[in-house]
Wavefront OBJ file of the C-alpha trace (Angstrom):
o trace
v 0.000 0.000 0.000
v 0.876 3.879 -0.233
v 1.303 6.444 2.353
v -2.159 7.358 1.088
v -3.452 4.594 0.940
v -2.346 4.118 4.095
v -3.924 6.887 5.475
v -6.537 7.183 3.724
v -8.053 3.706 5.127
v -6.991 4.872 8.254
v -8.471 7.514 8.668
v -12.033 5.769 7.130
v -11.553 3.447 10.081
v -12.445 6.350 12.768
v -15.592 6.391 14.103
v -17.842 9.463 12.332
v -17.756 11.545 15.313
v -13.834 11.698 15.220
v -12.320 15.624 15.215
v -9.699 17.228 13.254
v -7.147 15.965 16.570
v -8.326 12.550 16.354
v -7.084 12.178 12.175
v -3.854 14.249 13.424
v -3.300 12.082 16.087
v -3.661 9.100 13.924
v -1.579 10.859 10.880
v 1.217 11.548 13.474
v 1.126 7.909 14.956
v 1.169 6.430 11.355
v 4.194 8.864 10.672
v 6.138 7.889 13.667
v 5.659 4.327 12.735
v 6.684 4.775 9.453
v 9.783 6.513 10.541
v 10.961 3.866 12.873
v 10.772 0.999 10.659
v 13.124 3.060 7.976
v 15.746 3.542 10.964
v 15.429 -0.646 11.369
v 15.784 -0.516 7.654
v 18.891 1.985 7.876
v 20.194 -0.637 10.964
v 19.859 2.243 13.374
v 19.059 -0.039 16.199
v 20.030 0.360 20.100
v 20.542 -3.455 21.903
v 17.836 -4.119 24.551
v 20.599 -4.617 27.166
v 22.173 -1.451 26.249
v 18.754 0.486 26.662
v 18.100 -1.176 30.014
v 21.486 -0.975 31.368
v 21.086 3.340 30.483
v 17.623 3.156 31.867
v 18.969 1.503 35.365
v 22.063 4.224 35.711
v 19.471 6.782 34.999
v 17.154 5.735 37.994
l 1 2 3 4 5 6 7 8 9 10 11 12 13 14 15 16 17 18 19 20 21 22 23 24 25 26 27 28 29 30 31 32 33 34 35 36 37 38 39 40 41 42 43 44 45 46 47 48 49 50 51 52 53 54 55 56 57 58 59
């Protein structure tokens, strides 16, 4: 599928009563999504282990 696609049956799957925020919200969460799986892609990837070992020094 296309972005628009994409979008475009996303934003058909919110309920009739949804607001401008709701689509944005949805737009922005598709966008996000979309952007992370391109950094997998690119092999921009932090380990687990690394993340929880920053995450316990942290707190």
């Amino acid at each position: 599928m296309t972005t628009k696609e994409i979008a475009v049956k996303s934003i058909a799957e919110l309920p009739d009563s949804a607001t401008w925020r709701d689509i944005e919200e949805r737009i922005q969460f598709l966008s996000a999504i979309d952007k992370g799986l391109d950094e997998i892609r690119q092999g921009k990837l932090v380990p687990h282990e690394e993340v929880r070992a920053s995450l316990e020094n942290q707190y």
